[in-house]
C-alpha positions in Angstrom: 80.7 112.5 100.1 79.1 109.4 98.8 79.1 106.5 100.4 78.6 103.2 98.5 77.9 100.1 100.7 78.3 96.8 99.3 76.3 93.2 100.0 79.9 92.3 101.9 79.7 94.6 104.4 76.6 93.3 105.7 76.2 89.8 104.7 78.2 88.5 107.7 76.0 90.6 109.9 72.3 90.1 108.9 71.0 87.5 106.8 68.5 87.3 104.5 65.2 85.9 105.4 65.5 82.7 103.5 68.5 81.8 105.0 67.8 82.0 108.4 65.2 79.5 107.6 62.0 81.6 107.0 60.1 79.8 103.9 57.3 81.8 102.6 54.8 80.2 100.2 55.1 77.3 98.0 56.8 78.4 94.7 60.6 77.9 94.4 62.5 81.3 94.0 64.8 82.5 91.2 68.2 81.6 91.5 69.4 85.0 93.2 66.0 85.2 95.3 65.9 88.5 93.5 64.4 91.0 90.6 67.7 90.4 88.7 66.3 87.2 88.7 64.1 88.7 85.3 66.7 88.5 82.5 67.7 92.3 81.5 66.7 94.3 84.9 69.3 96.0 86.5 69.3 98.1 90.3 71.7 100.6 91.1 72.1 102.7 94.7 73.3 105.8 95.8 73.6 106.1 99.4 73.6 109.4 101.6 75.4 109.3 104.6 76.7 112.4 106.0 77.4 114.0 109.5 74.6 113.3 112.0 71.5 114.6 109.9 71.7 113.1 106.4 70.1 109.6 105.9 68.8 109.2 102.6 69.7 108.2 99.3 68.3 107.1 95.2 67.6 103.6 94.3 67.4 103.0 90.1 65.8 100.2 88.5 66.3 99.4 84.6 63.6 97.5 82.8 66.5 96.9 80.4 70.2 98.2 79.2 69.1 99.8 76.2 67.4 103.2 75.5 64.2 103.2 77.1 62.6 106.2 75.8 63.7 104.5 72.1 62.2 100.8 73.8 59.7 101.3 76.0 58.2 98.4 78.6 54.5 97.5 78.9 53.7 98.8 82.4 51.3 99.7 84.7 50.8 101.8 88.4 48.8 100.7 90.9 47.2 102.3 94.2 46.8 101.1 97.4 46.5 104.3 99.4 47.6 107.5 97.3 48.9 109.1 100.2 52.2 109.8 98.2 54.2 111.6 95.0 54.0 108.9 92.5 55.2 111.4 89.4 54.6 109.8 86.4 52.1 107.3 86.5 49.1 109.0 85.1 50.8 108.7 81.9 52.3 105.1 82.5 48.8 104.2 82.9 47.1 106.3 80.4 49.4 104.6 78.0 50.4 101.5 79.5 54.4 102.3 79.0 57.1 103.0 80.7 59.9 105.1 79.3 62.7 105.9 81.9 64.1 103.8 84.6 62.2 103.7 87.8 63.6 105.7 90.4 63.0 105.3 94.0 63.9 108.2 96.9 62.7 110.1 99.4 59.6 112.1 99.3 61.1 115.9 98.9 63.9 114.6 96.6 61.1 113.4 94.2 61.2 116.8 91.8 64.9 116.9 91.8 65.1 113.5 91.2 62.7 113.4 88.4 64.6 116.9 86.9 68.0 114.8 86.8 66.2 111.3 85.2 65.1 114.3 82.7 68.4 114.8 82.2 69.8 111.6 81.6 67.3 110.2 79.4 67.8 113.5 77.5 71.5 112.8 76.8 71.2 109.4 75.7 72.2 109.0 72.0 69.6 108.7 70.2 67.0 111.4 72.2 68.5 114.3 70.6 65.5 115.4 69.5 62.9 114.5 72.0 60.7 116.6 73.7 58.9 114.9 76.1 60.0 112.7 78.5 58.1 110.7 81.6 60.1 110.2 84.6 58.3 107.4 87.0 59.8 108.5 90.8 58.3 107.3 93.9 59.4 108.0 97.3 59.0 107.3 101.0 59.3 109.9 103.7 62.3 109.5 105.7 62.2 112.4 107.6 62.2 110.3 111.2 66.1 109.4 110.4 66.9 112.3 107.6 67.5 115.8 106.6 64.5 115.6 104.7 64.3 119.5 103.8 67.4 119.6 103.0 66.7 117.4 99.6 70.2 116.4 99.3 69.7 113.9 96.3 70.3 115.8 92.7 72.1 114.9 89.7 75.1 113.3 90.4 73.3 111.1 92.9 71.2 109.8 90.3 73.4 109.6 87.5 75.3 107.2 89.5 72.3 105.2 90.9 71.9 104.8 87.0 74.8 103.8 86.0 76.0 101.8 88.6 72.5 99.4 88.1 73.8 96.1 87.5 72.1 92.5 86.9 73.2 90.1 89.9 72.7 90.2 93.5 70.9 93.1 94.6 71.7 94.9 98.0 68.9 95.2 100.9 68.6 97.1 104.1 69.3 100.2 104.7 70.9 101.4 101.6 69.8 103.5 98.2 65.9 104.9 99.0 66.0 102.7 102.1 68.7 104.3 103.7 66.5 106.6 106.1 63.1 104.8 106.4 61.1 102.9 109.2 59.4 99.2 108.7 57.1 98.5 111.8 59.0 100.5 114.3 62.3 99.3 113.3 64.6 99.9 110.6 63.4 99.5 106.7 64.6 99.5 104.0 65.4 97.8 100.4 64.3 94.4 100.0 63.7 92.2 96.9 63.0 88.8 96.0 61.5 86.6 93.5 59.4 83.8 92.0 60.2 81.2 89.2 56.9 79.2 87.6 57.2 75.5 86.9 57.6 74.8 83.1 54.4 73.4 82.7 52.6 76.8 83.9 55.4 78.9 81.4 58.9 78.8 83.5 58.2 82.9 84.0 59.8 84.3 86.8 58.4 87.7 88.6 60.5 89.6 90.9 59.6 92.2 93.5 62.1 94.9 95.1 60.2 97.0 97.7 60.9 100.3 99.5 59.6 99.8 102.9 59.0 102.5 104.9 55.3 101.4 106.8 53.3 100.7 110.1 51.4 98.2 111.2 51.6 94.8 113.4 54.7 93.1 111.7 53.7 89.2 110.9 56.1 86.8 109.7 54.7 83.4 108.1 51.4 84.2 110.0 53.4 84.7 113.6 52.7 87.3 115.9 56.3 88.8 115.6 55.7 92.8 116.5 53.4 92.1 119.2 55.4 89.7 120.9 58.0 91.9 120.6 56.3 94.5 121.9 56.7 97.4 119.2 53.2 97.2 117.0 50.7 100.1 115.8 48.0 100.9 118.6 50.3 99.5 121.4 49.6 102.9 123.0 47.2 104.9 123.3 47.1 107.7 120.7 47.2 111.3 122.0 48.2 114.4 121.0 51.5 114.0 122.6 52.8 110.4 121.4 51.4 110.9 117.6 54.8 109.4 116.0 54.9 106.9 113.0 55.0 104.1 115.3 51.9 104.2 116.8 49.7 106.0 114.0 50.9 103.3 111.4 51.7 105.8 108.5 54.7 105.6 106.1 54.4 104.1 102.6 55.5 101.5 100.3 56.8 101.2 96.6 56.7 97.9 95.7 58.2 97.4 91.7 57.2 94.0 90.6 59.1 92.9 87.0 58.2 90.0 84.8 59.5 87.9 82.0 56.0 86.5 81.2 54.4 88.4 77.8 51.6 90.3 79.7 50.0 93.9 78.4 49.5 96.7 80.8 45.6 95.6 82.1 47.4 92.3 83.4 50.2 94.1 84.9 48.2 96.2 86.7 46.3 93.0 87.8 49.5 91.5 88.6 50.3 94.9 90.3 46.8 95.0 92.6 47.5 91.2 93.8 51.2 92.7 95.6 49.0 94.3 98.2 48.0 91.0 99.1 51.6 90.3 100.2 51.9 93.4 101.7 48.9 92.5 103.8 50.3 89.4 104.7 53.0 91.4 106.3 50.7 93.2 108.8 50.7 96.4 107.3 48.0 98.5 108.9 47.3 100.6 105.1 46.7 104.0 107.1 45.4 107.2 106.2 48.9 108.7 105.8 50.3 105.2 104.0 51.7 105.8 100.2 51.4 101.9 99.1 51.9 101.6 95.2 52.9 98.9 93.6 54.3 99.7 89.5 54.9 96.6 87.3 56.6 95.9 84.2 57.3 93.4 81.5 60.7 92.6 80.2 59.7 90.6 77.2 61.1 91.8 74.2 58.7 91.7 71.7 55.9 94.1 73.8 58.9 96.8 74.0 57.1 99.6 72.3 59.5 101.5 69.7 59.3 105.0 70.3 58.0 105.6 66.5 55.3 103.1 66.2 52.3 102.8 68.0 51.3 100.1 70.6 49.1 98.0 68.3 51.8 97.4 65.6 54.0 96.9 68.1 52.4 94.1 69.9 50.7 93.0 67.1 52.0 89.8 66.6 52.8 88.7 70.0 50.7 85.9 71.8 49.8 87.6 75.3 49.2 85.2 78.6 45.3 84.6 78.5 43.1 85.7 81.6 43.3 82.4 83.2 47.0 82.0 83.2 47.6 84.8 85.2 46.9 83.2 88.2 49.9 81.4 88.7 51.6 85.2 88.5 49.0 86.3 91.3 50.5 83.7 93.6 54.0 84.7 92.7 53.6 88.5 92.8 51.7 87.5 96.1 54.6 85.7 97.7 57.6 87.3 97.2 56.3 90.7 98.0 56.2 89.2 101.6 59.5 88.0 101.1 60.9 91.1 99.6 59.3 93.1 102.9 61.1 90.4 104.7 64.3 91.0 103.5 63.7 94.8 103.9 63.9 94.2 107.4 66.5 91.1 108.0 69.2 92.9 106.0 68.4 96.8 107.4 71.1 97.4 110.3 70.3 100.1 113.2 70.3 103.5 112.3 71.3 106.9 114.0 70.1 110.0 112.4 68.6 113.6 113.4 68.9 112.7 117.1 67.2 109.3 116.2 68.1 106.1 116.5 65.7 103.0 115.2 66.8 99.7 116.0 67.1 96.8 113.7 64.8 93.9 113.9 66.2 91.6 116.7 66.5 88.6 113.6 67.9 86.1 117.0 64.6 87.2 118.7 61.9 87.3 115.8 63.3 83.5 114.9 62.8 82.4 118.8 58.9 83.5 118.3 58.5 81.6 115.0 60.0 78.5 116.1 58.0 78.8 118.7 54.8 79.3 116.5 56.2 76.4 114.4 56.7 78.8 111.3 60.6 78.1 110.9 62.5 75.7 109.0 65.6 74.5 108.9 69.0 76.7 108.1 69.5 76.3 104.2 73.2 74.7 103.8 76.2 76.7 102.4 
């Protein structure tokens, strides 16, 4: 059985960050405070819900709706901590392209998951006769909540994480790749928001959708949140008999960061590095067992490589963002990572699985400790 959840069935439940009055940074957001917010990119879930064990799922994300192996995206990977299964991006940065949609999972579902991308890209009309293709599939382990040795994503999960990506409002929490995974001793997930430049710095937007799945001591908008809570990394004393995710603060992070602005793969990977900045923000503890990569990708149309040309004709005559204009990105990139992570949490709802049960950020709570830190702001109006 596949189970599909939709923004409905959680948006009276758990809102996002934003609108229960958490402001992070000074830029204004896209429209949708999302990825989709970057003309052309699309996200599609499958999520994995069965009996009492299986918590898991595939999350897609399209650069852009036609063939990408025929129109490839400038892109570029970047490490934080390469404690992970990141297939793909030794070419992606050996060539600075990125030719299949970028699939997010869990971390034993990574092979089957690239195998079935294979697959698909392979059908596509127009790929009849291609040889080689380079799925880019990251993962977070969910084994805490999941059945992770049973590797129940394959092909039909991700044919319909595919095909079901869609432009719009994107859904967050526990849902797709963040079905199964743990943010700061609660429950992670799939979050995403975005940035929009003023006109007079380019009007580009960058958008960030993360996978979180991490430890740490969470901060939100500088306030102690997790340790007033009481659920941080190093609250106890490690041991050899309380070594869990919690207290260790390992898990991982894939953060995919999209822009409209006309940047070549040694500024996305800039762009890329300045993510872990946000991620920082967060409280993330980046330890020894902590996956954090961050992959980026431009949508603008004239740097999409055609598969029979080579990347200096193709870019030839477009007029790349200089050195010094890319700081405005940095900022961006910078703040809506935090947001994104954010969101992963806000929107996540408690989770049983494997005899587990991780509880949802208590959002009533986590507000009552920034208003009391003087971080909050008022309730946007419907």
């Amino acid at each position: 059985m596949l189970q599909f959840m939709t923004i409905e069935g959680q948006s009276t439940r758990r809102p996002r960050a934003r609108e229960a009055g958490i402001t992070v940074g000074v830029l204004p957001t896209g429209p949708l405070n999302s990825i989709t917010d970057v003309a052309g990119v699309a996200v599609g879930h499958t999520t994995l819900i069965r009996g009492e064990n299986v918590r898991t799922g595939v999350t897609a994300i399209l650069p852009h709706s036609g063939n990408l192996f025929r129109e490839k995206v400038p892109g570029a990977v970047f490490i934080g901590n390469a404690f992970g299964k990141l297939t793909g991006s030794t070419q992606v940065n050996e060539l600075g392209e990125i030719e299949t949609p970028i699939m997010l999972t869990s971390t034993l579902n990574v092979p089957r998951v690239a195998d079935a991308t294979i697959d698909y890209m392979l059908a596509l009309p127009g790929n009849e006769n291609v040889q080689s293709i380079n799925p880019l599939v990251g993962e977070t382990n969910d084994g805490y909540l999941n059945d992770i040795r049973g590797r129940h994503v394959g092909r039909d999960e991700v044919f319909a994480a595919i095909k079901s990506a869609r432009g719009g409002p994107v859904e967050e929490g526990a849902i797709g790749a963040g079905t199964g995974t743990v943010a700061f001793s609660f429950k992670g997930g799939i979050g995403t928001s975005s940035r929009k430049l003023p006109a007079s710095l380019g009007g580009y937007t960058v958008g960030v959708l993360v996978q979180s799945n991490f430890g740490g001591i969470l901060t939100i908008n500088g306030a102690p949140v997790g340790r007033e809570l009481g659920k941080y990394y190093l609250k106890e004393e490690l041991s050899p008999k309380n070594l869990t995710s919690s207290n260790t603060g390992d898990g991982s992070i894939i953060i995919v960061v999209a822009t409209d602005a006309p940047i070549d793969h040694r500024n996305l990977q800039r762009l890329a590095a300045r993510s872990m900045m946000g991620l920082a923000r967060t409280g993330a503890a980046g330890s020894n067992g902590s996956g954090d990569y961050a992959i980026a990708f431009s949508t603008t149309p004239e740097l999409r490589i055609p598969s029979t040309a080579n990347s200096r004709t193709a870019r030839s005559n477009v007029a790349l963002l200089s050195n010094d204009a890319m700081s405005p990105l940095f900022l961006a990139v910078i703040e809506a990572t935090e947001e994104a992570i954010y969101n992963s949490l806000f929107r996540a709802t408690t989770t049983t699985g494997r005899g587990h049960t991780v509880e949802a950020l208590p959002i009533d709570r986590a507000l009552e400790i920034l208003k009391r830190h003087n971080v909050l702001g008022e309730v946007p109006k419907r």
